[in-house]
N, CA, C and O atoms as a CHARMM CRD file, in Angstrom:
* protein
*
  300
    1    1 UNK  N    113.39600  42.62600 261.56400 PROA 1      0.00000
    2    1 UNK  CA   113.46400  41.32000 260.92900 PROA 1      0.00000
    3    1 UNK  C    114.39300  41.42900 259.71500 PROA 1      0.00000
    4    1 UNK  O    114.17600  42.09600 258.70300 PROA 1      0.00000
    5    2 UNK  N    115.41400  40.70100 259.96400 PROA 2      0.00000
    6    2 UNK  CA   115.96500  40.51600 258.36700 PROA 2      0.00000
    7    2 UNK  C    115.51100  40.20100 257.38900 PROA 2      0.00000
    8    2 UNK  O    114.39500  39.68300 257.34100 PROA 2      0.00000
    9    3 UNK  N    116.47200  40.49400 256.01100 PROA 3      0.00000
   10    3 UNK  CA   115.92000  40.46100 254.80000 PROA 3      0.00000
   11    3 UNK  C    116.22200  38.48200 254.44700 PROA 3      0.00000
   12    3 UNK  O    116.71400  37.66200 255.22300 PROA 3      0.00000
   13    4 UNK  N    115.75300  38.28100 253.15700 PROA 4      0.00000
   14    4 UNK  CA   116.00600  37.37400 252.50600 PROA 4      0.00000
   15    4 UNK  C    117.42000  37.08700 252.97700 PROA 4      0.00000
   16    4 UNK  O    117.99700  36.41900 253.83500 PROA 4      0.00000
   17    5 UNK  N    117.80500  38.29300 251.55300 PROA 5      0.00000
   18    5 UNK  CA   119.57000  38.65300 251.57600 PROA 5      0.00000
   19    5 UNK  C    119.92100  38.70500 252.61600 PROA 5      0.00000
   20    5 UNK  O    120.20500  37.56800 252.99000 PROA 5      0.00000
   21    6 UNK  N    120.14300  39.71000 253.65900 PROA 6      0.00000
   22    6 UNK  CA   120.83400  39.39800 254.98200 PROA 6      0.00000
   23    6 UNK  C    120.99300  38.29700 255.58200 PROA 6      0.00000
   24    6 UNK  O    121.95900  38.16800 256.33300 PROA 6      0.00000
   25    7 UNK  N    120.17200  37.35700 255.40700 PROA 7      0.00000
   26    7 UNK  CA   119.48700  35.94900 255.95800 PROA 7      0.00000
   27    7 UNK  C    120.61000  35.08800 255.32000 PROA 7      0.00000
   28    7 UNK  O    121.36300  34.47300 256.07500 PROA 7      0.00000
   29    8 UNK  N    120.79100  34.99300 253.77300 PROA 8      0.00000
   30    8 UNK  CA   121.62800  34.46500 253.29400 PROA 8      0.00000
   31    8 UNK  C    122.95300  35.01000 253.84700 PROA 8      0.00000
   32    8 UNK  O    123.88900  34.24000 254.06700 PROA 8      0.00000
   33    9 UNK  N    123.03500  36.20000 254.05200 PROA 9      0.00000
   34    9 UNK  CA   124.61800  36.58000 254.05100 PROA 9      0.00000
   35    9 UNK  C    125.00500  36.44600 255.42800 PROA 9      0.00000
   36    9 UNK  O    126.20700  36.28200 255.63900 PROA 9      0.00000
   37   10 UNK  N    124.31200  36.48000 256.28700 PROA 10     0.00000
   38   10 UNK  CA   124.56700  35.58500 257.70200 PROA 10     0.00000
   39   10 UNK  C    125.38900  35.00100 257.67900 PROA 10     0.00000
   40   10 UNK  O    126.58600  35.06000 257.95900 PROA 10     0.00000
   41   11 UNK  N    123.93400  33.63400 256.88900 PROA 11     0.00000
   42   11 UNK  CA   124.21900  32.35000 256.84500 PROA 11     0.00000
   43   11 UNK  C    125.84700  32.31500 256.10000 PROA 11     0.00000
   44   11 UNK  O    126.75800  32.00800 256.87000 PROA 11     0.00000
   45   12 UNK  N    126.11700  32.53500 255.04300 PROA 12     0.00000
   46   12 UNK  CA   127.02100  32.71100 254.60000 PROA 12     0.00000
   47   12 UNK  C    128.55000  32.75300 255.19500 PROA 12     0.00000
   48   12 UNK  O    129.52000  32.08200 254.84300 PROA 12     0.00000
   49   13 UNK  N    128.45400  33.71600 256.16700 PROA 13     0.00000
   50   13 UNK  CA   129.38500  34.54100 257.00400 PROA 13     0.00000
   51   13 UNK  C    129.55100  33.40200 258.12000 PROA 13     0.00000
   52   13 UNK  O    130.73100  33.10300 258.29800 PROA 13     0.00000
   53   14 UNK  N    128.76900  32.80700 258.79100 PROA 14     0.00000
   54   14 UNK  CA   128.78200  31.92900 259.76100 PROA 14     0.00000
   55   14 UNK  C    129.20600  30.39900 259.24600 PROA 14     0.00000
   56   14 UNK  O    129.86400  29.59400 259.90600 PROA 14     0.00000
   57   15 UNK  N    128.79200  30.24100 258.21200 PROA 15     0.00000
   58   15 UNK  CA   129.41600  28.73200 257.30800 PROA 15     0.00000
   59   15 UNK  C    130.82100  29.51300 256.72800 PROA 15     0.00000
   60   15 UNK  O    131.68400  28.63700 256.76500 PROA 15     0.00000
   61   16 UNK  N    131.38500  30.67500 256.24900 PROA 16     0.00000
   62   16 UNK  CA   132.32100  30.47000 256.11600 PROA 16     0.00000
   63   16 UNK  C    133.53200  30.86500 257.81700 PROA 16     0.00000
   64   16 UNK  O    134.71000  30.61500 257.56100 PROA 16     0.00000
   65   17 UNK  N    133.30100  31.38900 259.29200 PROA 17     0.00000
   66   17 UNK  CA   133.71400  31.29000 259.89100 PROA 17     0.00000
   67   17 UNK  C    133.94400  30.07700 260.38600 PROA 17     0.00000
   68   17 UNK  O    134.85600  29.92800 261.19900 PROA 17     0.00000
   69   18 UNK  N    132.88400  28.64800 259.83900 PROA 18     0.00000
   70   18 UNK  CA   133.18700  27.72500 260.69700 PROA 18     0.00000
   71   18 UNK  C    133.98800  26.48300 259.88100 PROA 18     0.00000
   72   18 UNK  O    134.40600  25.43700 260.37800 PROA 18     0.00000
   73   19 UNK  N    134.06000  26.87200 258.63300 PROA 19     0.00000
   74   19 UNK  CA   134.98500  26.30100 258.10400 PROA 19     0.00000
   75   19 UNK  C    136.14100  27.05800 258.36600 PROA 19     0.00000
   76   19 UNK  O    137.09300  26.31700 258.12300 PROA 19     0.00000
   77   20 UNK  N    136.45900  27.93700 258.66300 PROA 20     0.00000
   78   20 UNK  CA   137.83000  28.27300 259.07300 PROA 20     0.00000
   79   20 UNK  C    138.14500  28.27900 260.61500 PROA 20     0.00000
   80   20 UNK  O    139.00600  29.12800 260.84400 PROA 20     0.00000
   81   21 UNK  N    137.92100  27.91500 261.23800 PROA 21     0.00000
   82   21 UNK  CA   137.24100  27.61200 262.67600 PROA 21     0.00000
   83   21 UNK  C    138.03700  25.92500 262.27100 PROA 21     0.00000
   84   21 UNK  O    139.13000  25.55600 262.70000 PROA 21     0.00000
   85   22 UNK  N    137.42500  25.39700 261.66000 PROA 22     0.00000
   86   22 UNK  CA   138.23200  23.57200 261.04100 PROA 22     0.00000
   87   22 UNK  C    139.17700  23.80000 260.84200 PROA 22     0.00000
   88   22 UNK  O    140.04200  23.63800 261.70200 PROA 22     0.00000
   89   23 UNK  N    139.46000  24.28400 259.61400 PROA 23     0.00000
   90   23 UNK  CA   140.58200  24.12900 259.04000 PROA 23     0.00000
   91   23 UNK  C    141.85900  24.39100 260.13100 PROA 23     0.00000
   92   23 UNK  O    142.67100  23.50500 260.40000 PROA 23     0.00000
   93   24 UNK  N    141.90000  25.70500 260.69300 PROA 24     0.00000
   94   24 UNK  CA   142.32900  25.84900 261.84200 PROA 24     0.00000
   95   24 UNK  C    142.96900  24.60300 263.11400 PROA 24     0.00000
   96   24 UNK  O    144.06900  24.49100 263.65500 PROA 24     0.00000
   97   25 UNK  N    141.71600  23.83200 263.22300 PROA 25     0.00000
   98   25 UNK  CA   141.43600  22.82800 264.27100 PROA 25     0.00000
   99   25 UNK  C    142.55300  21.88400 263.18500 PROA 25     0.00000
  100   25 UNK  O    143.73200  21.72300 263.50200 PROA 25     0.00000
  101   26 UNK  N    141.97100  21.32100 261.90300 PROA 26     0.00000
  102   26 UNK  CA   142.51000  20.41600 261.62600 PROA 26     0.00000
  103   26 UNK  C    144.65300  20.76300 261.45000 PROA 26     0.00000
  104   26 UNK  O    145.60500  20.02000 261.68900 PROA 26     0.00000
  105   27 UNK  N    144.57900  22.17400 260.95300 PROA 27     0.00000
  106   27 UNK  CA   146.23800  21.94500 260.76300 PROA 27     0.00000
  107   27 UNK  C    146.94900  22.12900 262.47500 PROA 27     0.00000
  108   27 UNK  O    148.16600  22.04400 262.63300 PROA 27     0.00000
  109   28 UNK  N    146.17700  22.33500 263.43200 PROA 28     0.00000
  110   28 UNK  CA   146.56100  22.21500 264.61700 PROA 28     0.00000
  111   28 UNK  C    147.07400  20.74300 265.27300 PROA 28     0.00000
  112   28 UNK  O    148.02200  20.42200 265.99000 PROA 28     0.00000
  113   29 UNK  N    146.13500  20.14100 264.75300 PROA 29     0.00000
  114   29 UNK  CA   145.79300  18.77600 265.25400 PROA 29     0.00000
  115   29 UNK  C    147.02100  17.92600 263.91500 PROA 29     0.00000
  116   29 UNK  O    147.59800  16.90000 264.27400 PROA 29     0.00000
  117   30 UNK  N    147.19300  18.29700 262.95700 PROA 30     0.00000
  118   30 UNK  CA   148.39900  17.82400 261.89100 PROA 30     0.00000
  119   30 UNK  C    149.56400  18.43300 262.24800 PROA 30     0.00000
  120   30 UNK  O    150.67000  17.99800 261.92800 PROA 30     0.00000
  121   31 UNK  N    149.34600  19.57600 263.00000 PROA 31     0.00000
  122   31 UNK  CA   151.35100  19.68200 263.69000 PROA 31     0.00000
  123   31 UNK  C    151.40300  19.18100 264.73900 PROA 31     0.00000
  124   31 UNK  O    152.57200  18.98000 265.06800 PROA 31     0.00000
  125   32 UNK  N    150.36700  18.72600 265.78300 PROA 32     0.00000
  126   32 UNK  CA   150.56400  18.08500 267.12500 PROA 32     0.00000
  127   32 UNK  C    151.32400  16.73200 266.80500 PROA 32     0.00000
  128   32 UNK  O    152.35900  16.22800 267.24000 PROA 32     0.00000
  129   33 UNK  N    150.20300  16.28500 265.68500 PROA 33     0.00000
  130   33 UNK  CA   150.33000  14.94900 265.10800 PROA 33     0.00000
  131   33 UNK  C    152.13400  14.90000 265.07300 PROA 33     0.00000
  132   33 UNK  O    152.89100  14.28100 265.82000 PROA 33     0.00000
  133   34 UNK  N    152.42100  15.71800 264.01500 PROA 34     0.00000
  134   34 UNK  CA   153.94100  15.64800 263.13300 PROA 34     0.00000
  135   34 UNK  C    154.89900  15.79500 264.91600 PROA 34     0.00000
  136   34 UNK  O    155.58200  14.94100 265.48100 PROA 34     0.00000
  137   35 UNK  N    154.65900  16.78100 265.22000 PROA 35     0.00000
  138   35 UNK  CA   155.03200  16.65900 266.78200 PROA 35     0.00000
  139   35 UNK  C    155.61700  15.53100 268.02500 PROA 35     0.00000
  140   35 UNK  O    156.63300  15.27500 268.67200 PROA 35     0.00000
  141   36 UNK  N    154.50200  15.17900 267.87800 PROA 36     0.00000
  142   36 UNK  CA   154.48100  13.96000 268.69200 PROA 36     0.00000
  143   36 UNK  C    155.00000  12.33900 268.27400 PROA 36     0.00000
  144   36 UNK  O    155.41600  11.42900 268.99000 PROA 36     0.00000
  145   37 UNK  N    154.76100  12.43100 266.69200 PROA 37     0.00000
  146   37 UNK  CA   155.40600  11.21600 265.93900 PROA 37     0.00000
  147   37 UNK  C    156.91600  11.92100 266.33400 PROA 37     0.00000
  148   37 UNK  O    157.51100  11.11200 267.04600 PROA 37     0.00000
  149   38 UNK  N    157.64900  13.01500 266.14100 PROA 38     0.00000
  150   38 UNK  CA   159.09800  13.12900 265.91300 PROA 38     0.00000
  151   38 UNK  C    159.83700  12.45900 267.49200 PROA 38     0.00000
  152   38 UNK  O    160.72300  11.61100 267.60600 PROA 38     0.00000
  153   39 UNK  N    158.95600  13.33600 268.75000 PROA 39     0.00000
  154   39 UNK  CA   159.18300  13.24800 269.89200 PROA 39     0.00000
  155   39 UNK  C    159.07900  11.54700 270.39700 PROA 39     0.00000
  156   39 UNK  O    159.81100  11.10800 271.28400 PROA 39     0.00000
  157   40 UNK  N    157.98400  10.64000 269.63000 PROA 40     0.00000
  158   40 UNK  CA   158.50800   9.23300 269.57100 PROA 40     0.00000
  159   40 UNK  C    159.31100   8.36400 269.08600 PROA 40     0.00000
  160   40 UNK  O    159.46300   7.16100 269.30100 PROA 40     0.00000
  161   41 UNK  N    160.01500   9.40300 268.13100 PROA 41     0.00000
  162   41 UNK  CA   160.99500   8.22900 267.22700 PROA 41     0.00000
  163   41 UNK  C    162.40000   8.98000 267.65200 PROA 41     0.00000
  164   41 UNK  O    163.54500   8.64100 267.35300 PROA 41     0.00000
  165   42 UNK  N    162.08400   9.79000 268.22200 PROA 42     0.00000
  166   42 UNK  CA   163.41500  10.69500 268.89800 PROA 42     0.00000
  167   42 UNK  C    163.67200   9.22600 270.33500 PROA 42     0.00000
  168   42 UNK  O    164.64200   8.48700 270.17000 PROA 42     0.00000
  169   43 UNK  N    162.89100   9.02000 271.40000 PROA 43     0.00000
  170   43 UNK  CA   162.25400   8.30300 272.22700 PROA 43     0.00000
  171   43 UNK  C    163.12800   6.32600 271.75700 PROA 43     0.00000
  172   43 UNK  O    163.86900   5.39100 272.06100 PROA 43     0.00000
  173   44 UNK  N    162.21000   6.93700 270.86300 PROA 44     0.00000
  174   44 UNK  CA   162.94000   5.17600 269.93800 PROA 44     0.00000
  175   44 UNK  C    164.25200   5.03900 269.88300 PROA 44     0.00000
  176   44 UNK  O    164.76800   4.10000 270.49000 PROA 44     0.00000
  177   45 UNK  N    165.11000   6.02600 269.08400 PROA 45     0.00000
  178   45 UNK  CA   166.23500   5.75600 269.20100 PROA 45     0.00000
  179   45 UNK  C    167.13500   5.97300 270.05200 PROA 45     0.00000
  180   45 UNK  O    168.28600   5.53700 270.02400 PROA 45     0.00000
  181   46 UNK  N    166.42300   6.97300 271.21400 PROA 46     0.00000
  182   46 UNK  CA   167.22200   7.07600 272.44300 PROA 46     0.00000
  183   46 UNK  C    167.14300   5.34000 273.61400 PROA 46     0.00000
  184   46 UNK  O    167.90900   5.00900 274.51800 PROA 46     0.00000
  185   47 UNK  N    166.05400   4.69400 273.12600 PROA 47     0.00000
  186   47 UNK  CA   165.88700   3.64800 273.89900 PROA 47     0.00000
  187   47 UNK  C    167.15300   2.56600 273.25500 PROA 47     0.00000
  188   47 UNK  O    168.07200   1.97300 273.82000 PROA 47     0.00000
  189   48 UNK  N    166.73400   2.62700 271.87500 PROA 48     0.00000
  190   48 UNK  CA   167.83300   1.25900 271.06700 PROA 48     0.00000
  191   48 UNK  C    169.35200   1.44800 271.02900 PROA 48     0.00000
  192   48 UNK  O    170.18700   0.58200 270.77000 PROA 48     0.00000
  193   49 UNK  N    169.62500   3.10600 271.42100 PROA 49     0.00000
  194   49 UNK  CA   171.00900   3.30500 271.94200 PROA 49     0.00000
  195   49 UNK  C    171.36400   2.86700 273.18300 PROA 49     0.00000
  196   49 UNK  O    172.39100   2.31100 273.57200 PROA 49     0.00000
  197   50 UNK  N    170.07000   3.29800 273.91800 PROA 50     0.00000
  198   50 UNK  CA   170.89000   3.03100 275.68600 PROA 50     0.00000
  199   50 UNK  C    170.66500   1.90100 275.46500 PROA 50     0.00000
  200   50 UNK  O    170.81300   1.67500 276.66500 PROA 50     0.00000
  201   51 UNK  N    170.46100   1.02800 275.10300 PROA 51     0.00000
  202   51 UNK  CA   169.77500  -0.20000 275.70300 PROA 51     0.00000
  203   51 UNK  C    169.15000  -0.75400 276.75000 PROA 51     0.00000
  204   51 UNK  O    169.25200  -1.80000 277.39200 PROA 51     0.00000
  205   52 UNK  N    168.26700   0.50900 276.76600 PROA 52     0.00000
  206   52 UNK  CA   167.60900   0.49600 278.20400 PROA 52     0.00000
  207   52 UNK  C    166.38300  -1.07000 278.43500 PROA 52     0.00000
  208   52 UNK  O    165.78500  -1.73600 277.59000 PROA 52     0.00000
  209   53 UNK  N    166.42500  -1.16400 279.86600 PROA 53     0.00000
  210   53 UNK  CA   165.46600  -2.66400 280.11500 PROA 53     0.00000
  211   53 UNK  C    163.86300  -2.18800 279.92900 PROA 53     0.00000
  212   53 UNK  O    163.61100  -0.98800 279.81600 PROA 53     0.00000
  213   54 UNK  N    162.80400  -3.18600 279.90200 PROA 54     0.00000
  214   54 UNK  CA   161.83500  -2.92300 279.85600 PROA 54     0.00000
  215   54 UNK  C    161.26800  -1.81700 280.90600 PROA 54     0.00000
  216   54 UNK  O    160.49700  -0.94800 280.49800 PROA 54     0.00000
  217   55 UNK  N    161.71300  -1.87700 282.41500 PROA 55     0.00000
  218   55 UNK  CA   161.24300  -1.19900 282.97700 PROA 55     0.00000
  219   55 UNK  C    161.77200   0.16400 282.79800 PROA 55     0.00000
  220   55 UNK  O    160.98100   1.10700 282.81600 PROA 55     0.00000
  221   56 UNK  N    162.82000   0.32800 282.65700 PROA 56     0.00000
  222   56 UNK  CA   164.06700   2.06100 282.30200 PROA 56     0.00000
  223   56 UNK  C    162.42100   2.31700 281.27700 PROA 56     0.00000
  224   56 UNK  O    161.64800   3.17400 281.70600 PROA 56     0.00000
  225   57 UNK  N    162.02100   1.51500 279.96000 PROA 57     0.00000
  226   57 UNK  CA   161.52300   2.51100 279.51100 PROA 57     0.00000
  227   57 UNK  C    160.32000   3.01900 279.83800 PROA 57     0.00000
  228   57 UNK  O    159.82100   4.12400 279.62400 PROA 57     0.00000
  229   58 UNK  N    159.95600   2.13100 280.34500 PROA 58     0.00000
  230   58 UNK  CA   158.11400   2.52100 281.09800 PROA 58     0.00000
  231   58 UNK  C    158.28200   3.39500 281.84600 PROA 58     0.00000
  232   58 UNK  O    157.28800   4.07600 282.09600 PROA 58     0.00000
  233   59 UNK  N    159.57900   3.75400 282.51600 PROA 59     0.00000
  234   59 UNK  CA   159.76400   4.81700 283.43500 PROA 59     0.00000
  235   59 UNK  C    160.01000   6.05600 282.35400 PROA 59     0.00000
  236   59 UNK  O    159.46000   7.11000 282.67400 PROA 59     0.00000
  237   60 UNK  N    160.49800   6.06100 281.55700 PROA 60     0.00000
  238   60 UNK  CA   160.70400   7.37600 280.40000 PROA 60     0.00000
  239   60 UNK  C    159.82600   7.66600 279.76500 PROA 60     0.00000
  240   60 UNK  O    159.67000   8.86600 279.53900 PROA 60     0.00000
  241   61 UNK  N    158.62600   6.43200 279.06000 PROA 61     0.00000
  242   61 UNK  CA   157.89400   6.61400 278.54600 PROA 61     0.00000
  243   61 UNK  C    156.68300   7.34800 279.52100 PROA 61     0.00000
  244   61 UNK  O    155.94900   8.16900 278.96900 PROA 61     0.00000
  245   62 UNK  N    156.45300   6.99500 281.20400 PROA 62     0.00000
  246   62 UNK  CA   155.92600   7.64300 281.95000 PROA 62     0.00000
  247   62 UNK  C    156.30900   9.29100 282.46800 PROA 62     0.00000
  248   62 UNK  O    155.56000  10.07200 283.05500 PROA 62     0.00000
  249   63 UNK  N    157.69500   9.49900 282.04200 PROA 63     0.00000
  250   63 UNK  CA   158.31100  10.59600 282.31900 PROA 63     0.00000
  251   63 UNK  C    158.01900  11.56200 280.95400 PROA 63     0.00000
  252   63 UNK  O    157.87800  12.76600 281.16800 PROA 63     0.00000
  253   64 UNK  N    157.92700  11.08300 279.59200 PROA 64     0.00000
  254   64 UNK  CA   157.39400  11.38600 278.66600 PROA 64     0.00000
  255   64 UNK  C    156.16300  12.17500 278.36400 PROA 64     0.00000
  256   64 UNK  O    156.18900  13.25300 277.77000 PROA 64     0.00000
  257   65 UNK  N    155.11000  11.60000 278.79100 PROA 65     0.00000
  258   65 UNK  CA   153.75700  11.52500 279.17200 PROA 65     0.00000
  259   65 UNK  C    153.32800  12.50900 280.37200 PROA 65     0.00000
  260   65 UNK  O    152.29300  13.16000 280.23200 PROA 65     0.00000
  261   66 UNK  N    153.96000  12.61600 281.34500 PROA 66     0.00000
  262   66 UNK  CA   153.72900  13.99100 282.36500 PROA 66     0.00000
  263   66 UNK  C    154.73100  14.96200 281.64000 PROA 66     0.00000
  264   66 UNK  O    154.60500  16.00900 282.27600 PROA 66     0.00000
  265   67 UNK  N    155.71500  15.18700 280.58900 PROA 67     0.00000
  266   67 UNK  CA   156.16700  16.52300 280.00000 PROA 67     0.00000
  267   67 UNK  C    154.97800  16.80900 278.92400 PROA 67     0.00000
  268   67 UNK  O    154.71200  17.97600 278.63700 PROA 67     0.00000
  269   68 UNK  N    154.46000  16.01900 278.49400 PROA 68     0.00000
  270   68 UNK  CA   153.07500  16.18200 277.48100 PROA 68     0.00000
  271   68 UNK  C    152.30300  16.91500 277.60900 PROA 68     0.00000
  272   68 UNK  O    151.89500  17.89300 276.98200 PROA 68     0.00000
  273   69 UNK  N    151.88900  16.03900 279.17200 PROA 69     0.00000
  274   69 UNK  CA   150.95100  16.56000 279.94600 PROA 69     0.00000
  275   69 UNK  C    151.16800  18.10900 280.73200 PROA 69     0.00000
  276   69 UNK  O    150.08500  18.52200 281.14600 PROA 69     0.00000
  277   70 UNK  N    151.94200  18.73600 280.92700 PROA 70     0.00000
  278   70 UNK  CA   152.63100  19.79800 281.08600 PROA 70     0.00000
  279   70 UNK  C    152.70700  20.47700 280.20000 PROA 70     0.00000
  280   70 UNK  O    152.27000  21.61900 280.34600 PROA 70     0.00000
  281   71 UNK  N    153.37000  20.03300 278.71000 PROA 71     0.00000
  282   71 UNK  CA   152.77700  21.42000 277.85800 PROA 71     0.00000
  283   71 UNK  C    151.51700  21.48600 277.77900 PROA 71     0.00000
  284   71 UNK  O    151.16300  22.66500 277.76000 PROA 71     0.00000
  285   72 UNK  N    150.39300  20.53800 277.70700 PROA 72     0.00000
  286   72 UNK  CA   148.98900  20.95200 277.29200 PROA 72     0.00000
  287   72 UNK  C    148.38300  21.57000 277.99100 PROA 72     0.00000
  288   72 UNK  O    147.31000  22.07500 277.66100 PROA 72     0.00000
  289   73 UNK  N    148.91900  21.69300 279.15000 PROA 73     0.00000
  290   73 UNK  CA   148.29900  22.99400 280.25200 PROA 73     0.00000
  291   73 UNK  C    148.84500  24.05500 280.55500 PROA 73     0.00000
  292   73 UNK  O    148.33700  24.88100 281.31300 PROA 73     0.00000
  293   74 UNK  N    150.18900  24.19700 279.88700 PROA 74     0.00000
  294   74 UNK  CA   151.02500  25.09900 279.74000 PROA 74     0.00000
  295   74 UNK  C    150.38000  26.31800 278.48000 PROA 74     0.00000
  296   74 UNK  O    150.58300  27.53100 278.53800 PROA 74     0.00000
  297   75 UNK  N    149.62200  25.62900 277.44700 PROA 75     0.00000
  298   75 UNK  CA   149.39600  26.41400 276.61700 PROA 75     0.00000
  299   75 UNK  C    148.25800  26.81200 277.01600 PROA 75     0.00000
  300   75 UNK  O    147.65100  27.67800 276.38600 PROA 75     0.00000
């Protein structure tokens, strides 16, 4: 049976793995973010150059969306 102390220092050890366990999660989830905003405004101005029609972009924006989908199972 553990002590007091051990008990605390567990606890300790396990609250500080799972805040870094977050933090982790969160700057992951803030470069996907930064990521994916660039890869849409990249998107944007490739559309307002071509002057592509509504459908050209639903087709890119669908072509978009399966390369996405491809890295996230890629990693």
């Amino acid at each position: 049976m553990p002590t007091i102390g051990q008990d605390i220092s567990n606890r300790a050890a396990a609250e500080s793995f799972e805040y870094v366990i977050n933090l982790a999660r969160n700057e992951a989830l803030a470069d996907a973010a930064v990521l994916f905003s660039g890869q849409l405004d990249r998107l944007a101005t490739d559309v307002a150059i071509r002057e592509l029609s509504a459908v050209e972009i639903i087709d890119l924006l669908r072509q978009e969306a399966e390369n996405w989908k491809n890295r996230g199972m890629d990693s």
